[in-house]
Short mmCIF file of the C-alpha atoms (twelve columns), coordinates in Angstrom:
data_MODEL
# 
_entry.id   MODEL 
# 
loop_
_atom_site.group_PDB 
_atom_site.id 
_atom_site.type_symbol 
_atom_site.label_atom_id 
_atom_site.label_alt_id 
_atom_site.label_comp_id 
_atom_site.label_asym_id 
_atom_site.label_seq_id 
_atom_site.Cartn_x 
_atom_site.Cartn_y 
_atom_site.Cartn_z 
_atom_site.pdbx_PDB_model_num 
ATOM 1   C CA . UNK A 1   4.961   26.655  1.866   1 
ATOM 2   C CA . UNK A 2   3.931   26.794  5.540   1 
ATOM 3   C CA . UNK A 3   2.839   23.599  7.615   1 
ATOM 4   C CA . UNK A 4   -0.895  25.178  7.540   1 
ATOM 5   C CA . UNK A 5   -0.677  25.150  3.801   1 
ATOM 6   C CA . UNK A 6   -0.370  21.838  3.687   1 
ATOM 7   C CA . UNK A 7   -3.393  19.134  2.945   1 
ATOM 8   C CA . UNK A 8   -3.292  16.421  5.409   1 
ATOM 9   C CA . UNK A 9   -2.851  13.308  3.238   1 
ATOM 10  C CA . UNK A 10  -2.460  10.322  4.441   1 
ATOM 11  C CA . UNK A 11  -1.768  6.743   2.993   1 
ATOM 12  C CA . UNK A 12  -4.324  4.700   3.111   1 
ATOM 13  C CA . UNK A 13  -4.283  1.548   1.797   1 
ATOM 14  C CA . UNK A 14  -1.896  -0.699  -0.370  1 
ATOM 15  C CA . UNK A 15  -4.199  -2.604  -4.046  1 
ATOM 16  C CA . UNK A 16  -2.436  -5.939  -4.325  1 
ATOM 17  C CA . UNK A 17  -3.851  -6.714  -7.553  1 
ATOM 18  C CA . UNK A 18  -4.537  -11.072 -7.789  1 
ATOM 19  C CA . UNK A 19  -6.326  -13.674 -10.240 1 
ATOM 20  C CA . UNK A 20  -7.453  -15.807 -7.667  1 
ATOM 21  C CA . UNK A 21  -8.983  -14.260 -4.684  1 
ATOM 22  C CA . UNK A 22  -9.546  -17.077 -2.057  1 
ATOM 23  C CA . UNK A 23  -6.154  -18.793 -2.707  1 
ATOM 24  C CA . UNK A 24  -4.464  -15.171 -2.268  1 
ATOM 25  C CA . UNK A 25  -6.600  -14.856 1.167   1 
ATOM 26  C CA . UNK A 26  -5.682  -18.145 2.179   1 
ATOM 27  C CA . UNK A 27  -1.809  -16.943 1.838   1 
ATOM 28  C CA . UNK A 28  -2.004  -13.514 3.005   1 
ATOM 29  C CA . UNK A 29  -3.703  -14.663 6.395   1 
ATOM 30  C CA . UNK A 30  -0.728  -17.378 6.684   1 
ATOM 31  C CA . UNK A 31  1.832   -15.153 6.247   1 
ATOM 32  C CA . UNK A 32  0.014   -12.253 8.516   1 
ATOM 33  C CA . UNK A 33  -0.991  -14.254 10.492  1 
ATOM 34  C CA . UNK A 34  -4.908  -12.381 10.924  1 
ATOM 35  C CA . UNK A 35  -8.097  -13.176 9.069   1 
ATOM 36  C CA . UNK A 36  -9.677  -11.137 6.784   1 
ATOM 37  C CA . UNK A 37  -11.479 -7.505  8.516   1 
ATOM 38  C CA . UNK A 38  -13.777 -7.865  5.451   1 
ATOM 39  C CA . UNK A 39  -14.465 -10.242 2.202   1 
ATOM 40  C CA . UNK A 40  -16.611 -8.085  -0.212  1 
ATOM 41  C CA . UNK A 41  -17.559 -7.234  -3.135  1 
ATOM 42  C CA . UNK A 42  -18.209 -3.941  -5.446  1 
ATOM 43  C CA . UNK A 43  -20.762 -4.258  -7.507  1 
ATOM 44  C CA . UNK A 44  -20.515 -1.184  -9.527  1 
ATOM 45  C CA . UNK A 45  -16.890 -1.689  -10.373 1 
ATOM 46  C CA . UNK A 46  -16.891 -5.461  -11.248 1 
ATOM 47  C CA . UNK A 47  -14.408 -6.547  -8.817  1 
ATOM 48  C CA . UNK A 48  -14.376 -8.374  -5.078  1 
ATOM 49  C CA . UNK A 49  -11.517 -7.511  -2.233  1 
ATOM 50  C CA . UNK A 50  -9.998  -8.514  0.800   1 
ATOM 51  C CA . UNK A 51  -9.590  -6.485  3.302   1 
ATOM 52  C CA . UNK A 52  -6.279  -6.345  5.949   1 
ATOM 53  C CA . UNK A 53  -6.721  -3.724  8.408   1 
ATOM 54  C CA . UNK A 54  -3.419  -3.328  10.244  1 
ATOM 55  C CA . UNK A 55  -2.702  -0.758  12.964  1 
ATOM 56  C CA . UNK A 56  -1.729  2.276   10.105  1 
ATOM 57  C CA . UNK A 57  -3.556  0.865   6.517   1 
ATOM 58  C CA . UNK A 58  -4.953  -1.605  5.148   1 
ATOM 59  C CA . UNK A 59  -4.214  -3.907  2.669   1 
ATOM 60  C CA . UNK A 60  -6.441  -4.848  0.088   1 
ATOM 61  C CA . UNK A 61  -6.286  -7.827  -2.132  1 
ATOM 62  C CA . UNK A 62  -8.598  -7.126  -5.111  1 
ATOM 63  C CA . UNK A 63  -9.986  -9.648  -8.012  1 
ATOM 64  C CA . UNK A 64  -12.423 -9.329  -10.869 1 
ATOM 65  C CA . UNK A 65  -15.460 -10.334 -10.525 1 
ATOM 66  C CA . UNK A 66  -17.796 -9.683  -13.550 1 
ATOM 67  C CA . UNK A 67  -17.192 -6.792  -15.409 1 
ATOM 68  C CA . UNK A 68  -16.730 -2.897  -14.396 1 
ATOM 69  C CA . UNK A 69  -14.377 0.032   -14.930 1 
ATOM 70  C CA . UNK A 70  -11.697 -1.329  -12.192 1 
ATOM 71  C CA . UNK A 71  -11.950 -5.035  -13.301 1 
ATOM 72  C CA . UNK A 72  -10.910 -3.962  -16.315 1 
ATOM 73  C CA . UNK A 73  -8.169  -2.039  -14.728 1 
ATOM 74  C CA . UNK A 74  -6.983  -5.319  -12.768 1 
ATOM 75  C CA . UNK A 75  -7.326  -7.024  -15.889 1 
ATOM 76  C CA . UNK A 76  -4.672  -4.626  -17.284 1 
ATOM 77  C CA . UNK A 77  -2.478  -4.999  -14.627 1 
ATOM 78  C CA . UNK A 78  -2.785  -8.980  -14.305 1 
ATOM 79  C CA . UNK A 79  -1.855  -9.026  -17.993 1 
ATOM 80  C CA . UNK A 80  1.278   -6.639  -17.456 1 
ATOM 81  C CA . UNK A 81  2.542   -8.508  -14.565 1 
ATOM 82  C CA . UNK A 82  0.448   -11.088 -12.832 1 
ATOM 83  C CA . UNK A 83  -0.117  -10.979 -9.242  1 
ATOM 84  C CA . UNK A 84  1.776   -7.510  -7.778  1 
ATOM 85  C CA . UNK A 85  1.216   -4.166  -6.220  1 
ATOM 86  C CA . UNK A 86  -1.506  -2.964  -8.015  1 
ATOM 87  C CA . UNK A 87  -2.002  0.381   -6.208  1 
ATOM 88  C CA . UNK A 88  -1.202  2.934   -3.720  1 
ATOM 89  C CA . UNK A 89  -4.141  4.918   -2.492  1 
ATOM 90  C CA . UNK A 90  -4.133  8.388   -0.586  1 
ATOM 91  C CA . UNK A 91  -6.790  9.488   2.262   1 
ATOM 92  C CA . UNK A 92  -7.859  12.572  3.195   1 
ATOM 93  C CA . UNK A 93  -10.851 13.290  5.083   1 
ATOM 94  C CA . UNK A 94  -11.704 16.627  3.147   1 
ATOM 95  C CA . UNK A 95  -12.101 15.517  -0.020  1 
ATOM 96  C CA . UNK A 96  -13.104 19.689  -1.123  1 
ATOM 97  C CA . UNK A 97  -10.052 21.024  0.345   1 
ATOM 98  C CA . UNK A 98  -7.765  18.209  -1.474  1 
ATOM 99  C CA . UNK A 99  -9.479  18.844  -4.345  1 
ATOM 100 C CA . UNK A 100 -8.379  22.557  -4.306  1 
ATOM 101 C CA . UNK A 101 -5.066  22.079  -2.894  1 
ATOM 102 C CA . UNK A 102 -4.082  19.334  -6.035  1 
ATOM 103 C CA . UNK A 103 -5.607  21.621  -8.468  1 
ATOM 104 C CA . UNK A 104 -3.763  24.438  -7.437  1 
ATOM 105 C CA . UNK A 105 -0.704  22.641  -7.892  1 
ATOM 106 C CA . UNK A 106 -1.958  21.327  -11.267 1 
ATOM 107 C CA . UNK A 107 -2.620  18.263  -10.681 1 
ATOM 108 C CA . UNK A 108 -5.617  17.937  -12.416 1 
ATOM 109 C CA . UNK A 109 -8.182  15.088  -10.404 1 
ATOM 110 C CA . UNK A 110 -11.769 14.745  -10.749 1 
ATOM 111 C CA . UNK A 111 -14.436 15.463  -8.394  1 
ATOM 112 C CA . UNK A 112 -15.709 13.070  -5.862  1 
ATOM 113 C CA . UNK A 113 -17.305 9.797   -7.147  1 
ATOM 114 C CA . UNK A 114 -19.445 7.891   -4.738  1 
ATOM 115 C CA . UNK A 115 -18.440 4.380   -4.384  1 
ATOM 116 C CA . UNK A 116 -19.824 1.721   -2.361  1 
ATOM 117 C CA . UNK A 117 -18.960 -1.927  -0.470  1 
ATOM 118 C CA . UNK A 118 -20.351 -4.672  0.728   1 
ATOM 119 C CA . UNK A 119 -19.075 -7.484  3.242   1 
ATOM 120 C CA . UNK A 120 -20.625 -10.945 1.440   1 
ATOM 121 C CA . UNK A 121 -20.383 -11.951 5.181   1 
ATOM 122 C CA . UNK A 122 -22.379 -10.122 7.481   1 
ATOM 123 C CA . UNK A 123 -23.994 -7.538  4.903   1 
ATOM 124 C CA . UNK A 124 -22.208 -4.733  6.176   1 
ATOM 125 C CA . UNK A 125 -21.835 -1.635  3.945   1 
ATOM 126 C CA . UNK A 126 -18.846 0.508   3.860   1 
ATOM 127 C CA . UNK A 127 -19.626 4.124   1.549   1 
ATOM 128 C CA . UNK A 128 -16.943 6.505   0.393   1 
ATOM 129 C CA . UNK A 129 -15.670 9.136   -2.271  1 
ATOM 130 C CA . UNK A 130 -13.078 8.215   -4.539  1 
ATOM 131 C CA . UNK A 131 -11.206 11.124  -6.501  1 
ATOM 132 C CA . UNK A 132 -9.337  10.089  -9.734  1 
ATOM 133 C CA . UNK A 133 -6.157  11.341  -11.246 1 
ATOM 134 C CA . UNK A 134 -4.893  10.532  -15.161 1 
ATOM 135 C CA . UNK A 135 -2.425  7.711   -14.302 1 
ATOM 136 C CA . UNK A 136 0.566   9.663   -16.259 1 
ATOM 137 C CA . UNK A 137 0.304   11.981  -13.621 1 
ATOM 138 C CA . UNK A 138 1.304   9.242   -10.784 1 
ATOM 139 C CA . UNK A 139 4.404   8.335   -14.268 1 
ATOM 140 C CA . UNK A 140 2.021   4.620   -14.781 1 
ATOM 141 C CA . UNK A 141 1.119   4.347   -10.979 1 
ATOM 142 C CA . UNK A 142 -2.558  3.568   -10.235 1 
ATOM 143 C CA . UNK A 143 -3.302  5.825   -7.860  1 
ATOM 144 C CA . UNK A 144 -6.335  7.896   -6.311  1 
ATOM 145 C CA . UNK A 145 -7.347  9.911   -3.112  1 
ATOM 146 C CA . UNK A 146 -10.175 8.113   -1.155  1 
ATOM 147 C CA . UNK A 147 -12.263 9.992   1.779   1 
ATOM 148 C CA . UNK A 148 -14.502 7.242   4.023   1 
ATOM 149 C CA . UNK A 149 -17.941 7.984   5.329   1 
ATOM 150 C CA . UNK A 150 -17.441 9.289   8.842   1 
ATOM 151 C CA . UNK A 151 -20.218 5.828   9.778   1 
ATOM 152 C CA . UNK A 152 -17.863 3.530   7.537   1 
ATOM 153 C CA . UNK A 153 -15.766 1.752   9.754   1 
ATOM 154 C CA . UNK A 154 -13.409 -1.098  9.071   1 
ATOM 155 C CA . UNK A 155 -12.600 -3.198  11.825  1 
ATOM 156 C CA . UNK A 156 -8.615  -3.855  13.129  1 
ATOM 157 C CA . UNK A 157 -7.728  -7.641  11.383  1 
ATOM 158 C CA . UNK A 158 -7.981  -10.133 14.494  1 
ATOM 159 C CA . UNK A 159 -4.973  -12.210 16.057  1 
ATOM 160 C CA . UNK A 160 -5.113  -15.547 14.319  1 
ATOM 161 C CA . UNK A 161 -1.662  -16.656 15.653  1 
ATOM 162 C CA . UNK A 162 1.714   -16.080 17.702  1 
ATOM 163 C CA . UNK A 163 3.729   -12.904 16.468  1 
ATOM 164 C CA . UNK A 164 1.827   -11.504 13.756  1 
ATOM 165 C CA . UNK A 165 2.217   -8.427  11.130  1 
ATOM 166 C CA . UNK A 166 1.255   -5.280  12.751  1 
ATOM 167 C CA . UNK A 167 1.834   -2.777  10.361  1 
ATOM 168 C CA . UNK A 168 2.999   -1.607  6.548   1 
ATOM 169 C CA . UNK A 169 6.673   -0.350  6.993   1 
ATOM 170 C CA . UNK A 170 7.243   0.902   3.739   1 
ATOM 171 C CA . UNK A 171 6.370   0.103   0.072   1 
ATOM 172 C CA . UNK A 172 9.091   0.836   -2.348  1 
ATOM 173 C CA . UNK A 173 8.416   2.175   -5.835  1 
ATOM 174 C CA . UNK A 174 11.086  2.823   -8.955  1 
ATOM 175 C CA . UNK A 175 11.312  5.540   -10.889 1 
ATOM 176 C CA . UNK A 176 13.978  7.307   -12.919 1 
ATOM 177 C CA . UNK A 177 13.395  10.734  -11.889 1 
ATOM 178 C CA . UNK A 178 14.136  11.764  -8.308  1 
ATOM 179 C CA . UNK A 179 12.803  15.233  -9.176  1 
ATOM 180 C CA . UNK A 180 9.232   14.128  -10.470 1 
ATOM 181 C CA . UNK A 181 8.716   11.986  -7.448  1 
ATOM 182 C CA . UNK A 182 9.254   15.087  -5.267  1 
ATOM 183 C CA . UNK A 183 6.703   17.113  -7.776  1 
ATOM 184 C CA . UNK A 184 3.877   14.042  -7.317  1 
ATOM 185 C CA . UNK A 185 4.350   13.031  -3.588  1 
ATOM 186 C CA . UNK A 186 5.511   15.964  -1.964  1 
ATOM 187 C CA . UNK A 187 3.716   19.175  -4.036  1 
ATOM 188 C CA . UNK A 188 0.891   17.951  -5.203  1 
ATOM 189 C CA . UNK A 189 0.175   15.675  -2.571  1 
ATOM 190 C CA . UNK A 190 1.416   17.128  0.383   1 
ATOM 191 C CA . UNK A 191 3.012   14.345  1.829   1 
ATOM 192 C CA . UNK A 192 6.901   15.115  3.844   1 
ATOM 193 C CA . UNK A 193 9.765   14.167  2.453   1 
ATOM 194 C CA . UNK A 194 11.519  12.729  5.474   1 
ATOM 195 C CA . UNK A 195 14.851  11.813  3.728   1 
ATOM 196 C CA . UNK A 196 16.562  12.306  0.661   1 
ATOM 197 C CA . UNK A 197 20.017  10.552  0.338   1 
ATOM 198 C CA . UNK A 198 22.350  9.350   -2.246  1 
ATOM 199 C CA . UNK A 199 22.903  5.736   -2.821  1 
ATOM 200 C CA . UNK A 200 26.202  5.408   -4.353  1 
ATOM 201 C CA . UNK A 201 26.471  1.560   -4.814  1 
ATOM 202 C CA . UNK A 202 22.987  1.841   -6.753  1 
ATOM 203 C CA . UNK A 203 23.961  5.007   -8.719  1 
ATOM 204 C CA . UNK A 204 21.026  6.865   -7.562  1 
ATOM 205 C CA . UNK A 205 18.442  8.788   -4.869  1 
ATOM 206 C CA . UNK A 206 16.539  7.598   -2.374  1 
ATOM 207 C CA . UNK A 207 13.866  9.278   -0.727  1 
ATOM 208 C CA . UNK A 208 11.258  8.741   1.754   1 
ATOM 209 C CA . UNK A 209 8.004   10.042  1.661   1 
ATOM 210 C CA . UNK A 210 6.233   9.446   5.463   1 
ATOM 211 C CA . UNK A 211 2.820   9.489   5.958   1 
ATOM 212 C CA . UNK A 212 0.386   7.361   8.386   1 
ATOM 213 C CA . UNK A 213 3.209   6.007   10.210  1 
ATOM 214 C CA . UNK A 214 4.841   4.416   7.253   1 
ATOM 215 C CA . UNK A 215 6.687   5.662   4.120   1 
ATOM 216 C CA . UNK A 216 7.001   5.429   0.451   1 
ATOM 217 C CA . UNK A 217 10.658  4.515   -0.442  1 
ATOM 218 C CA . UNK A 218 11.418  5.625   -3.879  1 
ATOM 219 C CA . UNK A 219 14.085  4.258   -5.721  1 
ATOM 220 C CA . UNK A 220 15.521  6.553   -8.296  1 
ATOM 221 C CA . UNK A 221 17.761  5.752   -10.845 1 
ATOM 222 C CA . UNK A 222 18.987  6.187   -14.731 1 
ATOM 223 C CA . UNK A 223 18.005  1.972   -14.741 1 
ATOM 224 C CA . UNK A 224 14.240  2.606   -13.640 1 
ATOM 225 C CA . UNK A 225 11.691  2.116   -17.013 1 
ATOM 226 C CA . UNK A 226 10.442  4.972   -18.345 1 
ATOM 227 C CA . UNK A 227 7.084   4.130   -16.221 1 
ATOM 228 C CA . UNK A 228 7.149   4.190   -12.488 1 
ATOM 229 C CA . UNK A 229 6.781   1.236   -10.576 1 
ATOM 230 C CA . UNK A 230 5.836   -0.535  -7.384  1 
ATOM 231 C CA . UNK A 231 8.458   -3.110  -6.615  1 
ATOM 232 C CA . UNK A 232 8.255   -4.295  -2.819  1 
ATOM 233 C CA . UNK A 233 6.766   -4.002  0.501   1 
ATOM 234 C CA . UNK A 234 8.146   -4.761  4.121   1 
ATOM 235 C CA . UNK A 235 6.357   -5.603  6.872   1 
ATOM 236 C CA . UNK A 236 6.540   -4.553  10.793  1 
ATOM 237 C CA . UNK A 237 6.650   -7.391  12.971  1 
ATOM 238 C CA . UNK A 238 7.263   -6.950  16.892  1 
ATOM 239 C CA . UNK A 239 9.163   -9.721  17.588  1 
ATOM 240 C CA . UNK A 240 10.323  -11.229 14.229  1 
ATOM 241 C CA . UNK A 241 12.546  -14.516 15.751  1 
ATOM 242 C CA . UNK A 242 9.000   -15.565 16.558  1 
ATOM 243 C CA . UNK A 243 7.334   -14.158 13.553  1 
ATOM 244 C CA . UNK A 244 9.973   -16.107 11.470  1 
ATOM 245 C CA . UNK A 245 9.146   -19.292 13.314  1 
ATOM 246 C CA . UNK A 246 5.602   -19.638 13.040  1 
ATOM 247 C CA . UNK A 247 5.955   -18.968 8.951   1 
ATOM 248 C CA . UNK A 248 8.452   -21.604 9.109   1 
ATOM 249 C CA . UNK A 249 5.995   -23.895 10.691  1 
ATOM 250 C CA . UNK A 250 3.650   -23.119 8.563   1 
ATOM 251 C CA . UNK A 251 5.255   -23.851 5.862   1 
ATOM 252 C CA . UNK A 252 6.346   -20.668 4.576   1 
ATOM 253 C CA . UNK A 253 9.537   -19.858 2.585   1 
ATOM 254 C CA . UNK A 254 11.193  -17.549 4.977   1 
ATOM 255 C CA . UNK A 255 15.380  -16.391 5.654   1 
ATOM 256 C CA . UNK A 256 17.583  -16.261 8.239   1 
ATOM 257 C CA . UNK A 257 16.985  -13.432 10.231  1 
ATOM 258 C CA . UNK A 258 19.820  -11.047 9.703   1 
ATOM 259 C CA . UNK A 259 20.844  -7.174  10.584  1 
ATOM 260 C CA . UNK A 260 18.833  -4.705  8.545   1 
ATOM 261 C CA . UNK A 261 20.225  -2.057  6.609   1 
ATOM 262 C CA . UNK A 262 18.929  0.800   8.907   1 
ATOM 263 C CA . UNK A 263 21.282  0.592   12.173  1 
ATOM 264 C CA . UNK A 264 19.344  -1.527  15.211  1 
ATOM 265 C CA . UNK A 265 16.534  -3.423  12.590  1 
ATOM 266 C CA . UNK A 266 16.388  -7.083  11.839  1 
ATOM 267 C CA . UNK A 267 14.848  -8.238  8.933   1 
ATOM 268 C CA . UNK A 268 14.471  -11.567 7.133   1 
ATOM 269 C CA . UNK A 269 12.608  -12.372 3.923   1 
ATOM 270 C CA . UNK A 270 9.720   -13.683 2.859   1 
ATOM 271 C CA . UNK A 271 10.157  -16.370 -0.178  1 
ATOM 272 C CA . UNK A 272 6.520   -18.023 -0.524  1 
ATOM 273 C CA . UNK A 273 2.942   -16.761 0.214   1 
ATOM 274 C CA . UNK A 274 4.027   -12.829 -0.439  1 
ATOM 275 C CA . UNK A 275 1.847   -13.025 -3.770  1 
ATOM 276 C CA . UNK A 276 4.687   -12.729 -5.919  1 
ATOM 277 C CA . UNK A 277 6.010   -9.211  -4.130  1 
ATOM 278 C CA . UNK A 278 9.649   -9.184  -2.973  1 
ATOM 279 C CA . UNK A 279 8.260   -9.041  0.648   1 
ATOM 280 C CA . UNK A 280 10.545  -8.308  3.591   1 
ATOM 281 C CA . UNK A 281 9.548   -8.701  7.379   1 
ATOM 282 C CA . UNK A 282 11.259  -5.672  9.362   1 
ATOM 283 C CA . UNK A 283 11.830  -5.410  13.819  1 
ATOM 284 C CA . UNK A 284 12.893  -2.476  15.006  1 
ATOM 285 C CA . UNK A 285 14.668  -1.656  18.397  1 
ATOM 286 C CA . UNK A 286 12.014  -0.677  21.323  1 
ATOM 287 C CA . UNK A 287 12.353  3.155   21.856  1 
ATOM 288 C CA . UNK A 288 12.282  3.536   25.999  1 
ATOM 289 C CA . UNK A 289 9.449   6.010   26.874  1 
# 
């Protein structure tokens, strides 16, 4: 497959699926350290969001709120296992040509549903096209491709304090097969697999799938359930001694900073306020220009 056959998918935001939306806001922005870029609400799917944009995705925090086809998914979800990574959604921004590049590598995903948003603060609208996929296909992952309205903008999260999150690092996800995570993320999604290593001392694979400046880390081994699943995040921070200090003063459950696994990183991790997600908060070195 050439680079030109490839769709350009990108990640493009992060469902963090919670039962109580204004306590989870009131966490997130501690730990972040931003406010909200938008507090809405769907009205077609029966579910209101939060909205984190950072400087690669956003992060979305999403509740039920009357009754629709994704509150019932989040009810789902909050049954299975409470407040956690609820799903991981793709971007493109031509949602024809994904369309025929998934479907020609069988992954079979609907055509384009309009869907719509509104900010409860300031009115604002935001209007895109959301194509679905049978969850099996993702192995249990909730997962879709979304394509914005070119006049649908969503504005960067403002500073709020000293130090704060800048960007999604990485999410990790589990799955037993190394092989079907290539078939998903890399065929039928077109998204590069950047590495693909073996991790002895867990008995498995690890790969990493990078797209919009970030990647998915999948975790495969024999111990994964039979359904995939999306265990952890970490968090880019520019300057995480201060990052660490301002949770600590705000009373957030937070390590020692330590060495990170990947030579030159520092990393520390967050114990409280991470919404029940094994969170970790990752600095790496400064690359001279």
């Amino acid at each position: 497959m050439t680079h030109q056959d490839k769709q350009d998918t990108r990640i493009d935001h992060l469902i963090i699926v919670v039962p109580d939306l204004q306590d989870a806001t009131d966490q997130y922005s501690t730990l972040l350290g931003r406010p909200p870029s938008w507090q809405g609400t769907h009205p077609d799917y029966g579910t209101a969001n939060t909205l984190f944009q950072l400087d690669n995705i956003y992060l979305e925090l999403l509740a039920i709120k009357g009754n629709g086809p994704a509150a019932d998914i989040v009810r789902t979800l909050l049954d299975k296992r409470g407040s956690s990574l609820g799903g991981l959604v793709f971007g493109t921004q031509d949602a024809t040509a994904f369309i025929k590049r998934a479907r020609s590598f069988d992954l079979m995903v609907s055509e384009p549903i309009p869907g719509q948003g509104i900010d409860d603060n300031t009115g604002a609208q935001r209007h895109w096209r959301n194509i679905f996929w049978d969850t099996e296909a993702a192995r249990g992952i909730f997962s879709f491709c979304i394509e914005h309205s070119e006049t649908s903008t969503l504005p960067m999260s403002a500073v709020l304090a000293e130090s704060p999150i800048t960007a999604v690092d990485h999410v990790v996800v589990k799955t037993n097969s190394a092989d079907a995570a290539k078939r998903f993320y890399g065929e039928q999604l077109g998204i590069r697999l950047a590495l693909e290593q073996a991790v002895p001392e867990w008995g498995g694979t690890q790969l990493f799938f990078r797209a919009s400046s970030m990647s998915i880390e999948v975790i495969a081994t024999d111990k994964a359930p039979d359904h995939d699943e999306m265990w952890g995040l970490a968090l880019k921070t520019a300057d995480i001694d201060t990052t660490q200090k301002r949770l600590l003063s705000a009373g957030v459950d937070v390590t020692d900073v330590k060495a990170g696994r990947k030579p030159g990183t520092r990393v520390c991790t967050v114990k409280s306020h991470a919404l029940a997600i094994p969170t970790l908060l990752i600095e790496h070195p400064v690359v001279d220009q």
